[in-house]
C-alpha positions in Angstrom: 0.2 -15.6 7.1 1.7 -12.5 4.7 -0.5 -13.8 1.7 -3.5 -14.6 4.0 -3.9 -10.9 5.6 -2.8 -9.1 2.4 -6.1 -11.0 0.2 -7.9 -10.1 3.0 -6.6 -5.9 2.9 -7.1 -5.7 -1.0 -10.2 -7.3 -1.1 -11.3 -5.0 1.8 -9.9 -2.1 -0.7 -11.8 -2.9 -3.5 -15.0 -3.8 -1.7 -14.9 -0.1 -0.1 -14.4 0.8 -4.3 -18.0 -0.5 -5.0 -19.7 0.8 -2.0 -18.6 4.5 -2.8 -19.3 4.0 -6.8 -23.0 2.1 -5.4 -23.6 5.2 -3.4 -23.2 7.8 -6.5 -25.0 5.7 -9.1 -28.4 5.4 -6.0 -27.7 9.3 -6.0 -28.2 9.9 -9.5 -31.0 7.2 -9.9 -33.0 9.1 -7.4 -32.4 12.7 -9.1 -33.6 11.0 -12.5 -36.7 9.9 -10.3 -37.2 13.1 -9.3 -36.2 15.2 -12.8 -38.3 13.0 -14.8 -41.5 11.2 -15.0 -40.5 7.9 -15.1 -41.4 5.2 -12.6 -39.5 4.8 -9.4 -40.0 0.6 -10.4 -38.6 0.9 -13.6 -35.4 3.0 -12.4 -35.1 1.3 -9.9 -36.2 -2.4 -11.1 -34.4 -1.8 -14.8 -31.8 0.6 -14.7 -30.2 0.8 -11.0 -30.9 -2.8 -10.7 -29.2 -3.9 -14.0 -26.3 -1.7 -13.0 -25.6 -2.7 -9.4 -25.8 -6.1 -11.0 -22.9 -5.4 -13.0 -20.5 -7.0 -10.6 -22.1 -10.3 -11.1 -22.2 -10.3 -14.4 -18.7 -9.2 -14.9 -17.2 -11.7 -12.6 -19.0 -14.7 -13.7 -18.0 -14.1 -17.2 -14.6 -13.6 -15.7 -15.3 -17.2 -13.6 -16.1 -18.4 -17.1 -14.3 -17.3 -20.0 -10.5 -17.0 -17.7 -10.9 -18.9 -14.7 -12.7 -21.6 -15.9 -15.2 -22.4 -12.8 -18.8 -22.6 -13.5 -18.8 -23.1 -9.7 -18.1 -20.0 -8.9 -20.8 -18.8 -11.1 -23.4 -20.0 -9.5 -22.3 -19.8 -6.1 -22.2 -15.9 -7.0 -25.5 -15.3 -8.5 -27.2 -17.6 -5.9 -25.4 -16.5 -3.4 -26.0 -12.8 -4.0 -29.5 -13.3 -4.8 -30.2 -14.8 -0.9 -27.7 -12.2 0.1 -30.4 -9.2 -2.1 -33.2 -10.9 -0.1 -31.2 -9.7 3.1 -31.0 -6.5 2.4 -34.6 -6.1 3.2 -33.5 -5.9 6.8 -32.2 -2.2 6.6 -35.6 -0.5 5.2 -37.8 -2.8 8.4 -35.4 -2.2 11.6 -33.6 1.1 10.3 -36.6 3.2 8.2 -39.4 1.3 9.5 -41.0 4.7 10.3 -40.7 6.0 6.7 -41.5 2.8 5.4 -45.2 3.4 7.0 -45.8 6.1 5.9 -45.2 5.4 2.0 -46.3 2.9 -0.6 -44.6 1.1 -3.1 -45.4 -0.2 -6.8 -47.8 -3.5 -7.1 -45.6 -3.8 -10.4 -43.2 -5.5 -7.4 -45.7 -8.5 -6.8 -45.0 -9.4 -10.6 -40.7 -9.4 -9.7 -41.9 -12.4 -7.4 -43.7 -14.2 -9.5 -41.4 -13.9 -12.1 -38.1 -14.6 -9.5 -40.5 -17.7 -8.4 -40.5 -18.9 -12.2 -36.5 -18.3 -12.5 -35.9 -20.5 -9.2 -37.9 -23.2 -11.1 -36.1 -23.1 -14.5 -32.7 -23.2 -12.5 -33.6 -26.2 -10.3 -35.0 -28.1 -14.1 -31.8 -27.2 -15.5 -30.0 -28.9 -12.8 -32.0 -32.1 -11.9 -33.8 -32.8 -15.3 -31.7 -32.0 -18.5 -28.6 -33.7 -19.6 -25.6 -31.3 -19.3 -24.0 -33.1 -22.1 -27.0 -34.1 -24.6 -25.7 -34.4 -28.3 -28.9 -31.5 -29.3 -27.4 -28.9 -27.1 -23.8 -29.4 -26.4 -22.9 -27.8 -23.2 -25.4 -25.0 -23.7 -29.0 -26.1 -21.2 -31.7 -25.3 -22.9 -33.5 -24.0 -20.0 -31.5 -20.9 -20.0 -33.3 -19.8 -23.4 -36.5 -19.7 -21.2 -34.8 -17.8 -18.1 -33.9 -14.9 -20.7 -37.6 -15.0 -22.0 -38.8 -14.4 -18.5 -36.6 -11.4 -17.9 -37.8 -10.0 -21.1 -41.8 -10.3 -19.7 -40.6 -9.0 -16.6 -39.4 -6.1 -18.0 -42.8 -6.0 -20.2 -44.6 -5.5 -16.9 -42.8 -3.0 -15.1 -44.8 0.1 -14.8 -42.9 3.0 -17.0 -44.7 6.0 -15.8 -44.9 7.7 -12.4 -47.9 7.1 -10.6 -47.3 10.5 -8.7 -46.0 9.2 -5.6 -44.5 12.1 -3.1 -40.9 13.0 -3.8 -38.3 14.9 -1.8 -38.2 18.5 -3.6 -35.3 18.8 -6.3 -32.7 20.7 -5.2 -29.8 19.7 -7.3 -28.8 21.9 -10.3 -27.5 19.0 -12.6 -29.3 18.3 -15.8 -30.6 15.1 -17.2 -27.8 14.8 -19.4 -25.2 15.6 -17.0 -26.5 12.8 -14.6 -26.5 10.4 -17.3 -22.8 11.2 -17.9 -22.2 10.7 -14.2 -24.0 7.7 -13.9 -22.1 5.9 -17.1 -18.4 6.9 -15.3 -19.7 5.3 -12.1 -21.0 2.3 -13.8 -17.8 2.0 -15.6 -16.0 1.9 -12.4 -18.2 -0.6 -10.9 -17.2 -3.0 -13.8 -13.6 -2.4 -13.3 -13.6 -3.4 -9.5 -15.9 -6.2 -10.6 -13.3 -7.8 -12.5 -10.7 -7.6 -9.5 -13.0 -9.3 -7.1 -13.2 -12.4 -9.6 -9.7 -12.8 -9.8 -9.3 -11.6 -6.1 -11.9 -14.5 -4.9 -9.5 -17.2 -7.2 -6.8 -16.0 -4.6 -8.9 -15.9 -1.3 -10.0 -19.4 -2.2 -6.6 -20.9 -2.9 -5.2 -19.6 -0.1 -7.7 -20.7 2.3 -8.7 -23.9 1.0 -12.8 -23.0 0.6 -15.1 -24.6 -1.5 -15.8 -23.0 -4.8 -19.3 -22.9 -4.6 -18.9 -21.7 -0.9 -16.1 -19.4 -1.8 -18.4 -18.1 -4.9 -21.2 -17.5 -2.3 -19.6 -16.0 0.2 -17.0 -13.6 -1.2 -18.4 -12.9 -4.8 -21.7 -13.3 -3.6 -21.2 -10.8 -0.6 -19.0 -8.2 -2.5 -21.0 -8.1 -5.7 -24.3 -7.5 -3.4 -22.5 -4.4 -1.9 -23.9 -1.9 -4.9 -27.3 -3.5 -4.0 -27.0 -2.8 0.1 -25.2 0.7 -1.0 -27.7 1.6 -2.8 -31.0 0.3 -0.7 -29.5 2.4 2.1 -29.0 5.1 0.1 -32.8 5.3 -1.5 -34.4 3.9 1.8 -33.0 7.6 3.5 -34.4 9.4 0.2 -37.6 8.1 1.2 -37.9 6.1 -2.2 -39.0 2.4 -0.8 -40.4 2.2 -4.7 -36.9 2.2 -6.2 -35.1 0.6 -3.0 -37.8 -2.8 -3.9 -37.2 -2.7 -7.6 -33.7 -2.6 -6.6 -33.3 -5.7 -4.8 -36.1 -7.7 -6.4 -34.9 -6.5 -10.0 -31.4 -7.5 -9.5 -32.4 -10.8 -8.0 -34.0 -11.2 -11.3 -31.4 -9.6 -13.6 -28.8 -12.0 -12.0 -30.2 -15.4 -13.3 -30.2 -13.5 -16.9 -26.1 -13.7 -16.1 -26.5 -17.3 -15.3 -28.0 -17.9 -19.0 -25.3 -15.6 -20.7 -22.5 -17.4 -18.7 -24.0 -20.8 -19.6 -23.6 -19.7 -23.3 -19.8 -18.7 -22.6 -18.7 -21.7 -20.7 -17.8 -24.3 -23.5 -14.8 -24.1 -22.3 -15.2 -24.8 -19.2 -15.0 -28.5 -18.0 -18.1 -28.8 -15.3 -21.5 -27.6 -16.8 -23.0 -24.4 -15.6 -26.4 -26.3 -13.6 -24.5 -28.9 -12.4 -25.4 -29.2 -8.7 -23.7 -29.8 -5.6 -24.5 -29.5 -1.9 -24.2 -25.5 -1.9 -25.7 -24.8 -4.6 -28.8 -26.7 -3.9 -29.0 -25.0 -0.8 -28.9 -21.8 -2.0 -32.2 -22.7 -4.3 -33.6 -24.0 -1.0 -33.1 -20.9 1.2 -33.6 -18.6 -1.6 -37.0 -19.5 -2.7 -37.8 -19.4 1.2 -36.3 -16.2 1.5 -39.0 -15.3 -1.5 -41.8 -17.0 0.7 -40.9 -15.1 3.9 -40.7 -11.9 2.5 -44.2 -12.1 0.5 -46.7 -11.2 3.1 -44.7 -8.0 4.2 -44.7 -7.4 0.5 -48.5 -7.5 0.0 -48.3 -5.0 3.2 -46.4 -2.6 1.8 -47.9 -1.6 -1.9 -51.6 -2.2 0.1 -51.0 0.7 2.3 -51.5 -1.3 5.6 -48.2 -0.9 7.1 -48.5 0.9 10.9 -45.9 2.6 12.9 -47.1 0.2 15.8 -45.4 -2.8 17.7 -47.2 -5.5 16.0 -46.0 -4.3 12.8 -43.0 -3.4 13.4 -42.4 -7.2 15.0 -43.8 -8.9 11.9 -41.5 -7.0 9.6 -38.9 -7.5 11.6 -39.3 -11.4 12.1 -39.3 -11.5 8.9 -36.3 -9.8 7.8 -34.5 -11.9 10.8 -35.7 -15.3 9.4 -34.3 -14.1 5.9 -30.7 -13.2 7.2 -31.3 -16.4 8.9 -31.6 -18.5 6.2 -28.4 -17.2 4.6 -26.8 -17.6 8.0 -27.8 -21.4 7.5 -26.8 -21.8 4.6 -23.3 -20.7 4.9 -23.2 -23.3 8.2 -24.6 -26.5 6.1 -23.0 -25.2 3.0 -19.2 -26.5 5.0 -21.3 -29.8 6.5 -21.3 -32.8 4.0 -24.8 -33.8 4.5 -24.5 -36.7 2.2 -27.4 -35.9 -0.5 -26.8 -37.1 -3.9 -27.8 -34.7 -6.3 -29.4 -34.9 -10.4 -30.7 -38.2 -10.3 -33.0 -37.5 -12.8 -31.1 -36.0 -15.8 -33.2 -36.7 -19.3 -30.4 -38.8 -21.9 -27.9 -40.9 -19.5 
């Protein structure tokens, strides 16, 4: 019982780490928003979103290189991408009234189509290619494509301010002196990132989960913190434009870290896109979490969002069925629902 309530402490330690490093680095995104002319989508959708996704990154390349579990991998990218998706909840119940009153980038409606495309590369990597075909090794092939559609992602995201209102600047800090800032948070963040791998190996062996459920619900959860940190953070600023690029630009950022860990893993002795029951789940809820959230996105960056009960029910049903989905997931995800996965990988 010792061992089970101290995991639980530390992990609870570390967590409140990232949330306080999360809330600086949203801080000094929103002042570089405001000191500069550059977009809210691309410092938001680039730069907050590639930093806040630095947990992932860092501890699935500590799942692969050290620990040696590709499962925990994807559980944690998947897993925090549905988790990302959820996060849309706080800017439709909590700011619901700023939200109607501001418009974000169309720049965003590009992040979905682009997320849609990664969500089909993944679920070709897992049920079509041969993990083990003599051209390839253990590196997929498909993960060559995944980081070509990050770079045209980042090709289409807006780089100048369209002139959007901003809170006034108030703060006295330079450009360069929020850039310093920013990299000492960041570093931070990577530091705690690498705990929470190694403190997830210990939650999981003490408990007994799943390492696909264990990825998903720990890593996943914990490395989404800088993302729901920060969305919070922005969503109070009144900056919806950077909160959206933040969620949807991490979401895609993170399957990038799928493709980098795939390259890292020869080491480790189950392929990367290998599928089991959770992590075809998480494909399944996660590209309806994309489906659900859509028309509220086409709302938003139109303008048509009203501070009446009809909207406010539609955003909030859909937020709801989002969370809900992850919800479900996590109950199926411990159910053995007896589906046989891959059965039609090219070469065997």
């Amino acid at each position: 019982m010792y061992a089970e309530i101290m995991s639980i402490v530390t992990y609870l330690i570390i967590a409140g780490v990232v949330v306080f490093a999360s809330m600086k680095l949203s801080d000094y995104v929103d002042l570089l928003d405001k000191k500069t002319n550059l977009s809210g989508a691309l410092l938001g959708g680039i730069l907050l979103a590639a930093v806040t996704s630095l947990p992932e990154l860092f501890t699935s390349l500590s799942s692969t290189l050290f620990i040696h579990k590709n499962s925990y991998v994807v559980g944690n990218i998947l897993g925090s991408n549905v988790f990302n998706m959820c996060l849309f909840l706080v800017p439709y119940t909590f700011f619901f009234v700023k939200l109607a009153t501001s418009k974000v980038n169309k720049s965003h409606l590009f992040s979905m189509v682009f997320i849609g495309l990664l969500y089909i590369s993944v679920t070709v990597a897992g049920f079509v290619f041969n993990f083990n075909h003599i051209l390839w090794g253990w590196f997929n092939p498909i993960s060559i494509l995944i980081v070509v559609i990050y770079a045209l992602s980042i090709l289409k995201t807006p780089k100048i301010e369209e002139g959007e209102d901003r809170e006034e600047d108030t703060s006295k800090l330079t450009v360069k002196q929020i850039a310093v800032l920013f990299t000492l948070f960041a570093v931070l963040l990577i530091a705690m990132s690498v705990g929470i791998t190694y403190h997830t190996n210990w939650i999981v062996n003490t408990f007994g989960f799943g390492e696909t459920f264990g990825g998903a619900l720990f890593l996943g959860v914990a490395t989404s913190l800088p993302e729901l940190t920060s969305t919070i953070n922005l969503c109070k600023k009144k900056n919806f434009d950077a909160a959206y690029g933040n969620i949807l630009g991490s979401c895609v950022f993170n399957f990038v870290i799928l493709s980098l860990a795939d390259l890292l893993s020869f080491n480790c002795p189950v392929p990367l896109y290998q599928m089991d029951q959770s992590a075809f789940l998480l494909i399944i809820t996660g590209a309806f979490s994309m489906l659900v959230f859509l028309p509220t996105l086409l709302l938003s960056f139109k303008g048509k969002v009203k501070n009446n009960v009809k909207f406010r029910i539609l955003f909030l049903c859909s937020a709801i069925l989002i969370v809900g989905s992850y919800l479900t997931f996590l109950v199926l995800s411990n159910i053995n629902l007896g589906i046989e996965f891959a059965p039609f990988r090219v070469g065997e």
